[in-house]
N, C-alpha and C positions, 0 to 999 in steps of 0.2 A: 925692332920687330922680330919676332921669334917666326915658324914655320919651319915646315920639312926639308932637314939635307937635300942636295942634289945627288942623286947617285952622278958613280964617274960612267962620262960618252965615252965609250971606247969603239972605237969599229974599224977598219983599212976602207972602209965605203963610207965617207961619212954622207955621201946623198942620203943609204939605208937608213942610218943612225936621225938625218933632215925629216924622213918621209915618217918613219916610226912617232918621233916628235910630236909630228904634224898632226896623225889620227889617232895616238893614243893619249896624244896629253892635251894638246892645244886647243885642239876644238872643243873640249870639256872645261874652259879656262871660265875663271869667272874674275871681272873685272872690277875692283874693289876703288877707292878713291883717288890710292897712290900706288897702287899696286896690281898685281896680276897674281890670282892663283889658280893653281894647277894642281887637279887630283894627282895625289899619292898612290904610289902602285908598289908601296912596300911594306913589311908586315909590321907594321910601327903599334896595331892596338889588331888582335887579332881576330877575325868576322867583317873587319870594314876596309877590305882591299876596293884600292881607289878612292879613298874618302879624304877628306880636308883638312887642312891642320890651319887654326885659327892665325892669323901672323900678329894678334893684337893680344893675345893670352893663351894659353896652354892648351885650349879646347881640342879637338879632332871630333869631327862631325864626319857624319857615316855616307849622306851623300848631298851631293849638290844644294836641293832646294832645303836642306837643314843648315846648311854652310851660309846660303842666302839671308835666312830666317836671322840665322844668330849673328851675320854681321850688320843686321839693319838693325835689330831689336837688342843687341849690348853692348851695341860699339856706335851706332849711329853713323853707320857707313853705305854712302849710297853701294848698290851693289848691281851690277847687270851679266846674264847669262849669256854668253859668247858660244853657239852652236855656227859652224860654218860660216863664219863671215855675219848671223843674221843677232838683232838684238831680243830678246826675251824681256 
């Protein structure tokens, strides 16, 4: 599977580094068959800070529900939107 590096956690507080996680990455996750993704917050394709990178081929999708779109529709991957704990 291909997808976006992880940048390096660095922090002397890693609770900051937990909670940061939490509200900026986590809650925007979107849960794919066998996997979990999580919007990109780096400047990998320049105008789509926060957008998607395909784990099944090359693609970056700009946000979420194009991310959803394109892994039901060319990958045939069930896909559900993970807000707060709730299912989309």
């Amino acid at each position: 599977m291909e997808g976006a590096p992880a940048p390096p956690a660095t922090s002397r507080f890693p609770s900051a580094v937990r909670r940061h996680y939490d509200t900026s990455h986590l809650r925007r996750r979107v849960v794919l068959d066998e996997c979990i993704a999580l919007p990109c917050k780096l400047d990998c394709d320049p105008g789509k800070l926060g957008h998607y990178h395909c784990p099944y081929c090359p693609e970056i999708l700009p946000h979420e529900s194009a991310f959803v779109s394109h892994a039901r529709e060319r990958h045939s991957k069930a896909a559900m939107v993970r807000h707060h704990h709730s299912v989309i």
